[in-house]
Gaussian input, Z-matrix of N, CA and C with variables (Angstrom, degrees):
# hf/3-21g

backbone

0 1
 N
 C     1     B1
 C     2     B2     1     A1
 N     3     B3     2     A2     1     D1
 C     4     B4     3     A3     2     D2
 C     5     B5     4     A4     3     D3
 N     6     B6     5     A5     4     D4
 C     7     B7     6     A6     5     D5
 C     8     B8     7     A7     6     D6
 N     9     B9     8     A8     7     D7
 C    10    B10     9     A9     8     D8
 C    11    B11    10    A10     9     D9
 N    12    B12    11    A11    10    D10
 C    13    B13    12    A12    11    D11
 C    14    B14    13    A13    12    D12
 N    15    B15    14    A14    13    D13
 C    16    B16    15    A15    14    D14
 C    17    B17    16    A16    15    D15
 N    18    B18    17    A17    16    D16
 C    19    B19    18    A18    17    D17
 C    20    B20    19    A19    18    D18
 N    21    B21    20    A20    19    D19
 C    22    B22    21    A21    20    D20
 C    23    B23    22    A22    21    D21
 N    24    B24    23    A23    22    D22
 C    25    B25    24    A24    23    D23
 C    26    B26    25    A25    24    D24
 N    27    B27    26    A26    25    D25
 C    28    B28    27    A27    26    D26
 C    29    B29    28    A28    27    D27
 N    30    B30    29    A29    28    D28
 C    31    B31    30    A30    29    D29
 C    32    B32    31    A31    30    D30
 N    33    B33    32    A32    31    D31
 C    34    B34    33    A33    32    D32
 C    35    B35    34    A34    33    D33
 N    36    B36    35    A35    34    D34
 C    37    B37    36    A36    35    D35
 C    38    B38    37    A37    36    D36
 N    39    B39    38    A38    37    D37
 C    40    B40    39    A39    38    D38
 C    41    B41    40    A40    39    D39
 N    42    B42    41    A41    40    D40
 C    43    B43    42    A42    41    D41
 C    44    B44    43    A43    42    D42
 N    45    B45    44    A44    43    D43
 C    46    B46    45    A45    44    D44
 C    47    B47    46    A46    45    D45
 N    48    B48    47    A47    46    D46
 C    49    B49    48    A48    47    D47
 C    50    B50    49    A49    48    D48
 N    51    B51    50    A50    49    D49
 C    52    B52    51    A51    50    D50
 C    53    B53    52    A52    51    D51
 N    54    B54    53    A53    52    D52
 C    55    B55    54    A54    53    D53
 C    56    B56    55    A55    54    D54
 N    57    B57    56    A56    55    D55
 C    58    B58    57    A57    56    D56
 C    59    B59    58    A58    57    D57
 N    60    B60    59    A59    58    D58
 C    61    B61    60    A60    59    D59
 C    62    B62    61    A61    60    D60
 N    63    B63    62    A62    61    D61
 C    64    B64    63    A63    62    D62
 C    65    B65    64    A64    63    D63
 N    66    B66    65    A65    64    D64
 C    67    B67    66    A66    65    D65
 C    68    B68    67    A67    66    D66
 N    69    B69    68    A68    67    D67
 C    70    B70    69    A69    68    D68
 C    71    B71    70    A70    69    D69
 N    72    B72    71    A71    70    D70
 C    73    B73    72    A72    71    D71
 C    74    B74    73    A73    72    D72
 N    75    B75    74    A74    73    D73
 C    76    B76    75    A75    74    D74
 C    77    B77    76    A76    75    D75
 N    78    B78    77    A77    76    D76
 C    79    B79    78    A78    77    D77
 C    80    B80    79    A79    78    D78
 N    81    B81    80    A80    79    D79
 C    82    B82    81    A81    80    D80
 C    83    B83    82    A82    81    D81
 N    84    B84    83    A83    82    D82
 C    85    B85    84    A84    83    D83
 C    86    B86    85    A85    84    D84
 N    87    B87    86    A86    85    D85
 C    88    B88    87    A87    86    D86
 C    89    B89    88    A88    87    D87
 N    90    B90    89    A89    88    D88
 C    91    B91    90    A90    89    D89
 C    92    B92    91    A91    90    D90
 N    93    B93    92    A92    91    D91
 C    94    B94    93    A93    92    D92
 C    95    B95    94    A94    93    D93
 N    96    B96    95    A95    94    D94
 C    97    B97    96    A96    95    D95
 C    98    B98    97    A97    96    D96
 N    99    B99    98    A98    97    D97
 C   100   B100    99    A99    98    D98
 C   101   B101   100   A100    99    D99
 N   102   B102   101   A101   100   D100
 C   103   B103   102   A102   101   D101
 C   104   B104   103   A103   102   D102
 N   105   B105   104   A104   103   D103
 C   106   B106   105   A105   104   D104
 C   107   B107   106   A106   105   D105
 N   108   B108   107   A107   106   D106
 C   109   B109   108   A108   107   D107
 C   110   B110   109   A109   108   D108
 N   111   B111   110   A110   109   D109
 C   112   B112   111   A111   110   D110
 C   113   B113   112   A112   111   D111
 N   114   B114   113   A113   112   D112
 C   115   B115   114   A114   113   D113
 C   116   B116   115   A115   114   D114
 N   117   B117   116   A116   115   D115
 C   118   B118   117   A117   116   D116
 C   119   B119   118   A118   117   D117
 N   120   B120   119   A119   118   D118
 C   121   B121   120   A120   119   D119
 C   122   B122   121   A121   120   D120
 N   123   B123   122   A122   121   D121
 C   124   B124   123   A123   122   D122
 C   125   B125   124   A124   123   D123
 N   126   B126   125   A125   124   D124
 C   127   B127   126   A126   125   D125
 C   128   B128   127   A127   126   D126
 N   129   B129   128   A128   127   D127
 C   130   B130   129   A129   128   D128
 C   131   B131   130   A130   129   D129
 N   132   B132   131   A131   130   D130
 C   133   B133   132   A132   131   D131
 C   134   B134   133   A133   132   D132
 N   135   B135   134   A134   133   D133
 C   136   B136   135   A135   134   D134
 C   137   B137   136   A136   135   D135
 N   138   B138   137   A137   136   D136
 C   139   B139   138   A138   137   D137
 C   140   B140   139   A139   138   D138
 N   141   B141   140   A140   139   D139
 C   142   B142   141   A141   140   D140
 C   143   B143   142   A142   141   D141
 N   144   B144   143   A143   142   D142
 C   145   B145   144   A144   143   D143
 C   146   B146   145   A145   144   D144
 N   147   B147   146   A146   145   D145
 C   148   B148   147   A147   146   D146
 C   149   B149   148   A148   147   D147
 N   150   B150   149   A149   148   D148
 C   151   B151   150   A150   149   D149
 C   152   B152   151   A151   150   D150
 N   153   B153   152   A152   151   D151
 C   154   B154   153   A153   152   D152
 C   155   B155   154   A154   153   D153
 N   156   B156   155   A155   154   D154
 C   157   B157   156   A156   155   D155
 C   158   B158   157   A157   156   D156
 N   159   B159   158   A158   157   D157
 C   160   B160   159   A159   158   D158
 C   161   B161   160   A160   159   D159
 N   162   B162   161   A161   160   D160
 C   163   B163   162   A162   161   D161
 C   164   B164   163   A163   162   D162
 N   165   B165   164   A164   163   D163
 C   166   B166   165   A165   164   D164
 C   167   B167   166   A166   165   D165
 N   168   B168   167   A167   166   D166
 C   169   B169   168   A168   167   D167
 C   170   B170   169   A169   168   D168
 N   171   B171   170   A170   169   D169
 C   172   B172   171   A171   170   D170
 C   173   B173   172   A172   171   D171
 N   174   B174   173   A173   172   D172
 C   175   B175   174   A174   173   D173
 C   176   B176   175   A175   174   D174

   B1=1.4359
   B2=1.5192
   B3=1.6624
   B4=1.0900
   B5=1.4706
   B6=1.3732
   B7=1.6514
   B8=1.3230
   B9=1.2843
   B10=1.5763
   B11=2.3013
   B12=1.7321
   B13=1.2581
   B14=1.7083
   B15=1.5664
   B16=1.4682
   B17=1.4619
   B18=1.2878
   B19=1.9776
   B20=1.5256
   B21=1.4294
   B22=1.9759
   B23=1.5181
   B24=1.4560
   B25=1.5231
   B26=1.5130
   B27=1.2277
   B28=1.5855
   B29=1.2177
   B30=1.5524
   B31=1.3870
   B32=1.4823
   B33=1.3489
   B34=0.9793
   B35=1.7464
   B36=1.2165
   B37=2.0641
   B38=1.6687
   B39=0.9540
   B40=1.8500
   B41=1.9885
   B42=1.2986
   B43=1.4471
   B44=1.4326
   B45=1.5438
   B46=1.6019
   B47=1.7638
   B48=1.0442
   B49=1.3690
   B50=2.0759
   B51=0.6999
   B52=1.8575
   B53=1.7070
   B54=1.0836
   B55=1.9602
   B56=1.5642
   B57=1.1986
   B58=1.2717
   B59=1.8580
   B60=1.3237
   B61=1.2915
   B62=1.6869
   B63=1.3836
   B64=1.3578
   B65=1.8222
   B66=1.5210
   B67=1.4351
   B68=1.9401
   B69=1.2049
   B70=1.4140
   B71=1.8632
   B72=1.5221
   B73=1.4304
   B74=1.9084
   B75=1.3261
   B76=1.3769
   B77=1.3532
   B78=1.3527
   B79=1.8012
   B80=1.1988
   B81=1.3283
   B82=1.3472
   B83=1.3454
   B84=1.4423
   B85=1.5613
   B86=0.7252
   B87=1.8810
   B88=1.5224
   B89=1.7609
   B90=1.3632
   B91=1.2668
   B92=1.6320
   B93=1.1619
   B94=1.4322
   B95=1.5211
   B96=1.4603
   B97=1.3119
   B98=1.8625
   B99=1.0994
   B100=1.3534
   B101=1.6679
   B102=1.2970
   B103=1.4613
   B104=1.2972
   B105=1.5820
   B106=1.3323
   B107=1.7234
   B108=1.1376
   B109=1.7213
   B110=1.0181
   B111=1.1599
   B112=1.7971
   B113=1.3395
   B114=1.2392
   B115=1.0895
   B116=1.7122
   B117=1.6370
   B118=1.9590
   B119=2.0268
   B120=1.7787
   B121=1.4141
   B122=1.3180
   B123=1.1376
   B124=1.7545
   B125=1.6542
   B126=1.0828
   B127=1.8167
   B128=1.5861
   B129=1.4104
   B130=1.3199
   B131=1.6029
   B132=1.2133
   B133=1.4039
   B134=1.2611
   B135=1.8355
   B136=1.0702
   B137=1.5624
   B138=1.2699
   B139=1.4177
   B140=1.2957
   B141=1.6043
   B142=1.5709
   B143=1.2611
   B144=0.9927
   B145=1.5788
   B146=1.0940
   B147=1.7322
   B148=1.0044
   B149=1.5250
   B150=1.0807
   B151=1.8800
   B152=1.4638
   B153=1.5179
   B154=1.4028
   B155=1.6586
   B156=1.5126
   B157=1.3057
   B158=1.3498
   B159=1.4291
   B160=1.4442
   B161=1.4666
   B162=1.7858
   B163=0.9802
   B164=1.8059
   B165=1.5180
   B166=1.1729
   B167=1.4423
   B168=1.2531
   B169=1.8517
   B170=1.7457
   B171=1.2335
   B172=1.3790
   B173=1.1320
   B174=1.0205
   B175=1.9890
   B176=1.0153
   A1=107.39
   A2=118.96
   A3=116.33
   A4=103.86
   A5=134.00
   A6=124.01
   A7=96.69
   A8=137.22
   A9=124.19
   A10=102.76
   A11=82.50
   A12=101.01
   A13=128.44
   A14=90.84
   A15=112.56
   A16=108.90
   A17=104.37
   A18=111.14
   A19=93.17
   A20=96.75
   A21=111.65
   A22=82.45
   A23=99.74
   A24=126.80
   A25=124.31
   A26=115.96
   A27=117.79
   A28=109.36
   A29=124.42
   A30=130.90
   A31=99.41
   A32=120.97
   A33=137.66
   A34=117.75
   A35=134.45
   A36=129.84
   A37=111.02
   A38=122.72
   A39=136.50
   A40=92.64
   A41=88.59
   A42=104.10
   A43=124.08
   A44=101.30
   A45=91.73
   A46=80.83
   A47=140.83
   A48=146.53
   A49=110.57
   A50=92.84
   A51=80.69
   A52=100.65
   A53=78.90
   A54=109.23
   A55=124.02
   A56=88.43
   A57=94.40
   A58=109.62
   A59=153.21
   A60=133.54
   A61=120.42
   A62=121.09
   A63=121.61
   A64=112.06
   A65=97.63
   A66=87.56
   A67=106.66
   A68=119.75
   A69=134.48
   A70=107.79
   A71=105.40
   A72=115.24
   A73=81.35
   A74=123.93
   A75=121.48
   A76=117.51
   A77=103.21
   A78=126.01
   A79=109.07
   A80=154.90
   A81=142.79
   A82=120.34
   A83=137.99
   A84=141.04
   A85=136.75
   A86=106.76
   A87=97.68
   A88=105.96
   A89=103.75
   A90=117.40
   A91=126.97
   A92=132.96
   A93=134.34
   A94=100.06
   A95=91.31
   A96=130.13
   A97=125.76
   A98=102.92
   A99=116.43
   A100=106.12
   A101=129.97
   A102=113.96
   A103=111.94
   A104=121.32
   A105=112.83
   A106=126.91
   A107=112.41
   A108=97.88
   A109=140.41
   A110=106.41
   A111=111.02
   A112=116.77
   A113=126.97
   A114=133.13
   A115=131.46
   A116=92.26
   A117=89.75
   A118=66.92
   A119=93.16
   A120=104.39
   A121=106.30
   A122=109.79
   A123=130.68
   A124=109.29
   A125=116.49
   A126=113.09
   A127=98.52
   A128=88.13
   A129=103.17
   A130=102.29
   A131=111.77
   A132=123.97
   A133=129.43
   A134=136.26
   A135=121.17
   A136=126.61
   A137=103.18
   A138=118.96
   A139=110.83
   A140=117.59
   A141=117.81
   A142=118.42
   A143=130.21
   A144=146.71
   A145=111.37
   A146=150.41
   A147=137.33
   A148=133.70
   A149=142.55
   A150=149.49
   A151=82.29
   A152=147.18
   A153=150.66
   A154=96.34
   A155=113.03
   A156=120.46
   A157=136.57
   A158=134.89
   A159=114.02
   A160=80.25
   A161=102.11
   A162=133.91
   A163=108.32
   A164=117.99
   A165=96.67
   A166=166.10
   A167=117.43
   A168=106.07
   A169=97.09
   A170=121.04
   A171=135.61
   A172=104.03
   A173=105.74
   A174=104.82
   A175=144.89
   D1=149.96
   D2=-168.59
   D3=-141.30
   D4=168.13
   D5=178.53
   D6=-59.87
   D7=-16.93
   D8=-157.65
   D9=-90.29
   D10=-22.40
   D11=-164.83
   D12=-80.96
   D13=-20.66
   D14=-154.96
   D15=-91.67
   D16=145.29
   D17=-160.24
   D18=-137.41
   D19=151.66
   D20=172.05
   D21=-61.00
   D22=165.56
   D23=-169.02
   D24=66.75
   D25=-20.47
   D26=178.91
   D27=-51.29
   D28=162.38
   D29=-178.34
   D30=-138.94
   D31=95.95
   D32=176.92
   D33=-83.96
   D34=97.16
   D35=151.51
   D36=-28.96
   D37=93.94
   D38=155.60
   D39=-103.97
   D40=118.81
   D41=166.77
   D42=43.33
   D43=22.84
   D44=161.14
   D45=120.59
   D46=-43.56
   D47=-149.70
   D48=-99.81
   D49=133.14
   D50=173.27
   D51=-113.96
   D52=126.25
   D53=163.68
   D54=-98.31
   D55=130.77
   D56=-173.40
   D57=-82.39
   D58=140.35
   D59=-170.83
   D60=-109.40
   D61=82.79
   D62=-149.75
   D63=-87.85
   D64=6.22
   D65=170.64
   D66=-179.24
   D67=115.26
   D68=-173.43
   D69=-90.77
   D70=144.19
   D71=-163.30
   D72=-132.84
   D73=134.71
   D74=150.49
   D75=-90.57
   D76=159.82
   D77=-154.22
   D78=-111.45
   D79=-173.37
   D80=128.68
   D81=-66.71
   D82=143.36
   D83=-160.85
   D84=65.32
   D85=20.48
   D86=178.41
   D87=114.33
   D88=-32.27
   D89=-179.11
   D90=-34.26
   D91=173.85
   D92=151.50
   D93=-175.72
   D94=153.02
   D95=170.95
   D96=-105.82
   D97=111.23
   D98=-164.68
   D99=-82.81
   D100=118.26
   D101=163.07
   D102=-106.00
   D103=132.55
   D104=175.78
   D105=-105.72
   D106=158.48
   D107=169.40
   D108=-37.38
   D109=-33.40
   D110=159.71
   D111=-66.97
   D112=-8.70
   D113=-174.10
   D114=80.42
   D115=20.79
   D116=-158.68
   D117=-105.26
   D118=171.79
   D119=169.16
   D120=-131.07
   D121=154.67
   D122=-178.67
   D123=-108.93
   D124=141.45
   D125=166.23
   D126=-122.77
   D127=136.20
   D128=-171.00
   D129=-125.01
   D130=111.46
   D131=178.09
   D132=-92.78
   D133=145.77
   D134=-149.50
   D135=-51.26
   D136=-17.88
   D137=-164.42
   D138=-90.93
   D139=-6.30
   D140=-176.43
   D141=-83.05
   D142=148.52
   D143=171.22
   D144=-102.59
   D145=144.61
   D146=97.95
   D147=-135.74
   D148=-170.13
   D149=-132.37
   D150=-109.55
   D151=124.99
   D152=179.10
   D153=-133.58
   D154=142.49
   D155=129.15
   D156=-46.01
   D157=150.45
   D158=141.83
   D159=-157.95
   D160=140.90
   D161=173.37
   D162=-79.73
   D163=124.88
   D164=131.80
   D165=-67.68
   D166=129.15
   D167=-151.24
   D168=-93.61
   D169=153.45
   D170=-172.78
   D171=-81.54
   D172=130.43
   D173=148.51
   D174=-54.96

């Protein structure tokens, strides 16, 4: 997953923990800002990588 990649609902592992990501802010460069249910935020810069869930949602 990449800032270009990343969608509300993902469940992203930060430090052992998975977050769920209930709401995205764009940055300048490509940037984003992750808010999660817990309420903490992540910035995720173009160059970041990481291992995400995504659920498929039903019809």
């Amino acid at each position: 997953m990449t800032s270009t990649t990343v969608q509300r609902g993902d469940i992203i592992q930060v430090g052992g923990r998975a977050c769920r990501v209930s709401n995205l802010f764009q940055l300048p460069q490509g940037s984003e800002q992750l808010l999660f249910e817990s309420g903490e935020l992540l910035t995720m810069h173009t160059r970041t990588r990481l291992v995400a869930v995504r659920m498929q949602r039903r019809r």
